[in-house]
C-alpha positions in Angstrom: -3.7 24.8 34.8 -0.2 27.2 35.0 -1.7 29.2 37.9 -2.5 26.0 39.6 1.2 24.6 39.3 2.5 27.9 39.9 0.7 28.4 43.0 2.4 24.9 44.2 5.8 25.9 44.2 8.1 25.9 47.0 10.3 28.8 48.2 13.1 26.8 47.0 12.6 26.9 43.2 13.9 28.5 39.9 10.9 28.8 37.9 10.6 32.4 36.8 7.1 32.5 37.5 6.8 36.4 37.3 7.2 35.8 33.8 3.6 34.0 33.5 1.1 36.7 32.1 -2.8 36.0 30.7 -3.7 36.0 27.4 -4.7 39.3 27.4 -1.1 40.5 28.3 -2.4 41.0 31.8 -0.8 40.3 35.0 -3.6 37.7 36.5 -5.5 39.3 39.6 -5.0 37.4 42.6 -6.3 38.0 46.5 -2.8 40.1 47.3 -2.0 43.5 45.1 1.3 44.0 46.9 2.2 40.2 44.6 0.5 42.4 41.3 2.9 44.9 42.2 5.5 42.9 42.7 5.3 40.8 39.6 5.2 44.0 37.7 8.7 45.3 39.3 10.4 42.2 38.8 8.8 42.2 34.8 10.1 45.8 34.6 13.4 44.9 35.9 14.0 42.3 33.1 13.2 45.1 30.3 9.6 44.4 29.5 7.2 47.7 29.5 3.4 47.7 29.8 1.3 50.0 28.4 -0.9 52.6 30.4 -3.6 49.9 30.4 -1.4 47.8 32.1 -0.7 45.0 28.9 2.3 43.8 27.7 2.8 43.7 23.8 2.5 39.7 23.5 4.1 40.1 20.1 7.1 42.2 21.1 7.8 39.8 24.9 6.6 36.5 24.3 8.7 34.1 25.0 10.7 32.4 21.1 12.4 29.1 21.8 15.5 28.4 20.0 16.5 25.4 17.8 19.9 24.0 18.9 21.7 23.0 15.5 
């Protein structure tokens, strides 16, 4: 269902959609690997590392909300 409403954004959102991976820590295959690639650099950019299988460590980059007092 994410990939779904991911894949309907507009140009002209915020959504930091490179920050969507699968369960497996996987950047999701799609039709285009430059957008693999490219999901990867941007990931890279903010700090988080894969692993030479190509996984994040869910437990180390998953995303923690935070309680407002």
């Amino acid at each position: 269902m994410v990939g779904y409403a991911l894949n309907a954004l507009t140009g002209d959102h915020s959504v930091p959609w490179q920050r969507v991976i699968n369960a497996r820590g996987e950047i999701s295959r799609r039709g285009d690997r430059e957008w693999e690639r490219f999901q990867r650099t941007l990931l890279e950019e903010e700090g988080v590392s894969f692993n030479t299988a190509g996984r994040v460590d869910l437990q180390a980059f998953r995303w923690r909300p935070t309680r407002d007092p």
